[in-house]
N, C-alpha and C positions, 0 to 999 in steps of 0.2 A: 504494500500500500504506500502511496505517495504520500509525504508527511510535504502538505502545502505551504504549513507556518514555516520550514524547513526553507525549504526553495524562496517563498517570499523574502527572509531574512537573508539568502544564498544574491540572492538577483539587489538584495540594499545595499550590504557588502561590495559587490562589484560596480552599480553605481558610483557609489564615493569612492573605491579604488581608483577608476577611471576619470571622475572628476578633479581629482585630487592631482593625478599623473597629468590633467592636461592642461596645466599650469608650463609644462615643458615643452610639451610643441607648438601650444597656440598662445602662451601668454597667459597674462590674467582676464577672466574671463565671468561669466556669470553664475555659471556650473558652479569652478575653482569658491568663487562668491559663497557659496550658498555652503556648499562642504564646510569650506572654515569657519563658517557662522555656527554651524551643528555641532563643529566638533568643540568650538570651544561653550557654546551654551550648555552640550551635555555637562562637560568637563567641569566648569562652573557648577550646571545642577549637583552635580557629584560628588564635590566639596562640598556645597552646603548640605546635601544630606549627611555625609559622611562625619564632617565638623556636628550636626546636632545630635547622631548617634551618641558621637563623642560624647559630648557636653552630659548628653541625658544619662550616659551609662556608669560615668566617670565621677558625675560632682553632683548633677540634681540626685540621681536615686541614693547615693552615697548622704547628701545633706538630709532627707527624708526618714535616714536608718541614724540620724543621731552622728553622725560627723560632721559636727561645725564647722571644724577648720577649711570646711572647702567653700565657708561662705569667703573668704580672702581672695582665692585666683576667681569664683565669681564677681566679685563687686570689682577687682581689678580690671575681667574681661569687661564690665558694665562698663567701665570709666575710659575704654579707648570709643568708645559711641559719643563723648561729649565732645572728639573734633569735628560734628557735624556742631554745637553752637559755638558763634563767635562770644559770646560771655561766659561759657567754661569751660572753653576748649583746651585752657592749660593743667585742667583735670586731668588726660587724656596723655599726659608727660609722663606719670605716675606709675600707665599699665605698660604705658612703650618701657619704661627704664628697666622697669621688671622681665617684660619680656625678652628684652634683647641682651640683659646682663645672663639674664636666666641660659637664655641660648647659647650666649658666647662663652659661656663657661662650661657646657655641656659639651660641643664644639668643639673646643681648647682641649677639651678633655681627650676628647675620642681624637682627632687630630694628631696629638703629641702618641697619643698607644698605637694609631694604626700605620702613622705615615712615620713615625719616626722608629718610636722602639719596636717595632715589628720589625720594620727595617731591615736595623741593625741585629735582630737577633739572626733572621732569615735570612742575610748575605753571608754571616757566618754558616748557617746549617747548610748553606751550599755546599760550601767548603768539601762538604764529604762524598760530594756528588763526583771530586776528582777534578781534572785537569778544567773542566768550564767553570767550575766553583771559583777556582783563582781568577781564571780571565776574568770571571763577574767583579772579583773584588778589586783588581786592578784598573778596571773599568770605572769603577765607581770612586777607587780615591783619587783617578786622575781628573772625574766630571769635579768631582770636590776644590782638587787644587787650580782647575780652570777657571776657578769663579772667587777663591781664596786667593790667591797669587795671579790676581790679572793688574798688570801694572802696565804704564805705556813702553817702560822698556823694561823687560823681565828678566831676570837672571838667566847666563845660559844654561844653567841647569835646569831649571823651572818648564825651560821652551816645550821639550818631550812629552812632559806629564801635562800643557796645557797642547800638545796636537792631539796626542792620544786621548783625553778628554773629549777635546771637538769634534775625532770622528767618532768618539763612541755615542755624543749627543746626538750624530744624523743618523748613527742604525737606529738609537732608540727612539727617535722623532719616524723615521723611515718604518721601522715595524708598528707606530701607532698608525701611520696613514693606512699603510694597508692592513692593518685588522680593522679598520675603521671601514676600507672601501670594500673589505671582503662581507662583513656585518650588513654594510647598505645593498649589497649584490644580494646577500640572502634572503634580507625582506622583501628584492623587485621579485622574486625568483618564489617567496612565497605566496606573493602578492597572484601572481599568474596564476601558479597549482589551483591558487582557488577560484580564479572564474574559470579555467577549463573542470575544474571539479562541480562549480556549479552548472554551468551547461551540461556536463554526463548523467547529472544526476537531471535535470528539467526536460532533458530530452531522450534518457533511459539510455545513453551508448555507452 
């Protein structure tokens, strides 16, 4: 049996696929228009429902069971709503301060553990991996002293570890592009599979 909501959904999918794609050979257009209004209105809808989940699941049903303390990040989130008036909109300084200290400190946190001492633990545990373990390490203290010891005229000694630095900065800029251009090939590539999947399927071949 034909599942029609199936196909209908299959046939909306490939609409905005295609309106989407034809931003590239035709330009912007009315189509291209209409797509980016949907997807950022869902997108939009999505958040706000997802934000009132939140809210509802997290601090109103929590305040309700007898935990006050979450009257504080409420009446905080209340007080970013008074930069809609010009007579108390500097209410509204009070949740931002919170919020973004709050974040930046959170941030900071995760930041320093994944980019830094991860790092550093992880180019060691190469190390065991054998002869590319060094090269990584060698690599990595020359991108270091290329940006530590760049001076307008540099020691002759320093010269080495800042070329060796430089070409190791274009493989790793050179393997981002192309994992990046291999990723965008895989979405056009999955983009296709599914309108030829949805015609096999609307049209039974």
């Amino acid at each position: 049996m034909v599942d029609i909501s199936a196909i209908l959904l299959g046939w909306l999918s490939v609409f905005f696929i295609l309106t989407v794609l034809s931003i590239v050979f035709v330009g912007d257009n009315f189509w291209f228009d209409i797509s980016e209004n949907v997807m950022i209105g869902a997108a939009v809808g999505n958040l706000i429902v997802v934000s009132w989940e939140t809210l509802r699941n997290t601090a109103i049903y929590s305040l309700f069971r007898g935990q006050y303390l979450y009257v504080v990040p409420i009446g905080l989130g209340l007080l970013l709503f008074s930069r809609f008036s010009k007579n108390y909109s500097w209410l509204g300084r009070y949740g931002i301060a919170v919020l973004v200290g709050t974040g930046l400190g959170i941030t900071t946190r995760a930041l320093v553990y994944s980019q830094f001492i991860l790092q550093i633990i992880g180019t060691f545990d190469d190390l065991k991996l054998g002869i590319n373990g060094y090269i990584s390490l060698v690599m990595i203290i020359c991108i270091m002293g290329y940006f530590l010891f760049t001076f307008d005229k540099p020691k002759q000694i320093l010269e080495p570890m800042r070329r060796i630095g430089r070409v190791s900065m274009m493989i790793g800029f050179a393997a981002g592009y192309v994992s990046l251009l291999m990723s965008t090939y895989s979405n056009v590539v999955s983009n296709f599979h599914t309108i030829v999947d949805v015609i096999r399927r609307t049209f039974g071949i």
